[in-house]
N, C-alpha and C positions, 0 to 999 in steps of 0.2 A: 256683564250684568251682575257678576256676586260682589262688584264692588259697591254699586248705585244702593244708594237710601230708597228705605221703603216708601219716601215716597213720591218719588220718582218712579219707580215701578208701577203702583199703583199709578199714575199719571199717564203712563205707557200704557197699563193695559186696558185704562179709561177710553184713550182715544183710539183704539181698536175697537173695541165694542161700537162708536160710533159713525163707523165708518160708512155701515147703509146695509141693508137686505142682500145686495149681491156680495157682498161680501163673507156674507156667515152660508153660501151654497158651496159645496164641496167641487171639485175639477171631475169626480165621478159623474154627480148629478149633470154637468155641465157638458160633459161629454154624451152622458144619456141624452140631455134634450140635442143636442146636434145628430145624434145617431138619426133620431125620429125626423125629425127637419128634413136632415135628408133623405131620408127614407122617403118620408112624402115627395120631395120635390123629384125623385126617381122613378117612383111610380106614376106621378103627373108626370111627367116627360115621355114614359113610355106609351100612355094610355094615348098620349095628345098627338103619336104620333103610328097608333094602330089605323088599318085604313078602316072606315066604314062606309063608304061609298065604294059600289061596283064599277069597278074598271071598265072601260067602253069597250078596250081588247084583252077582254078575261075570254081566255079558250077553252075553261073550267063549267062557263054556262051549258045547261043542258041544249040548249037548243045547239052550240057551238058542236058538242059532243055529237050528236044526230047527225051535224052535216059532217065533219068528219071519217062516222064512221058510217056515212051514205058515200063521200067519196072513196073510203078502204075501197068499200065494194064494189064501186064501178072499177075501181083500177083491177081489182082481181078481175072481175069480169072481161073487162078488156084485154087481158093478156090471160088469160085463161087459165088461171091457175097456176100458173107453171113460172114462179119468183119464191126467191127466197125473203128471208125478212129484210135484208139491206136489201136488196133489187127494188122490195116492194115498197121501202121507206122511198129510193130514189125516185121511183114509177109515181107518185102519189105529188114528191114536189115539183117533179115538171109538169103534174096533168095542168089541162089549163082551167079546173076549177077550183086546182087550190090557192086559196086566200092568203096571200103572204102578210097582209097588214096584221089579220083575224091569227093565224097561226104562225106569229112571227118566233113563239116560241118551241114551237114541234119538231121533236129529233127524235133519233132510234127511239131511246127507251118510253116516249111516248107511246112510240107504234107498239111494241112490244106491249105496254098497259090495253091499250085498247083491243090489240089479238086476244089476251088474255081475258078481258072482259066479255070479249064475244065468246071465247070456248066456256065460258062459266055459264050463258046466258043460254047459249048453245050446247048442251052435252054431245049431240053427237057428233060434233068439229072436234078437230084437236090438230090441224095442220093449215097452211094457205088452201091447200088443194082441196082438203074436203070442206072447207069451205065455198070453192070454185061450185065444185059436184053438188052441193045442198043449194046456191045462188041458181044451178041448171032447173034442178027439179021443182022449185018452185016459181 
């Protein structure tokens, strides 16, 4: 270029200038509106694919929880207190009124949530057993 006549330069840098609108946007700017683009189409994707319809076998329903922890207690009942927590996990899925389709998801550390919810709900439990003993006297 320090060889070229002025005006040739000026000719060059004529037809820069008219090259169009996207041309005079920076690789910054350009990268900012992709950042956002995608940005949006990540948060659509995520929203569109949150659930909001209730699952037919959500074991999370209150009503599901009721019968669950109406079967705990028959199974302590029926064995009279006298299970540990895995005995008592085991006793619960062979009883025959538990719902395999309903609580296809139910394992130890369910059972342990839901002990724990009854000793909370119940202060004066705090084992399978006196559980059993408070299931007698009432």
């Amino acid at each position: 270029m320090p060889f070229m006549k002025q005006k040739e330069l000026a000719g060059i840098r004529h037809a820069n200038k008219n090259k169009g609108f996207f041309m005079d946007i920076s690789l910054s700017t350009w990268m900012k509106v992709a950042f956002v683009a995608f940005m949006i189409v990540g948060i659509w994707k995520i929203y569109a694919f949150l659930p909001t319809k209730e699952l037919a076998d959500d074991d999370r329903k209150e009503e599901a929880e009721k019968e669950l922890l109406a079967l705990m207690l028959h199974v302590i009942r029926k064995h009279k207190g006298n299970l540990t927590s895995k005995e008592l996990f085991f006793a619960i899925q062979e009883d025959e009124g538990f719902n395999t389709k309903l609580f296809w998801r139910f394992n130890h550390n369910r059972l342990n949530q839901l002990l724990k919810t009854y000793y909370v709900q119940n202060p004066n439990t705090n084992s399978i057993l006196t559980i059993y003993k408070e299931l007698e006297t009432t």
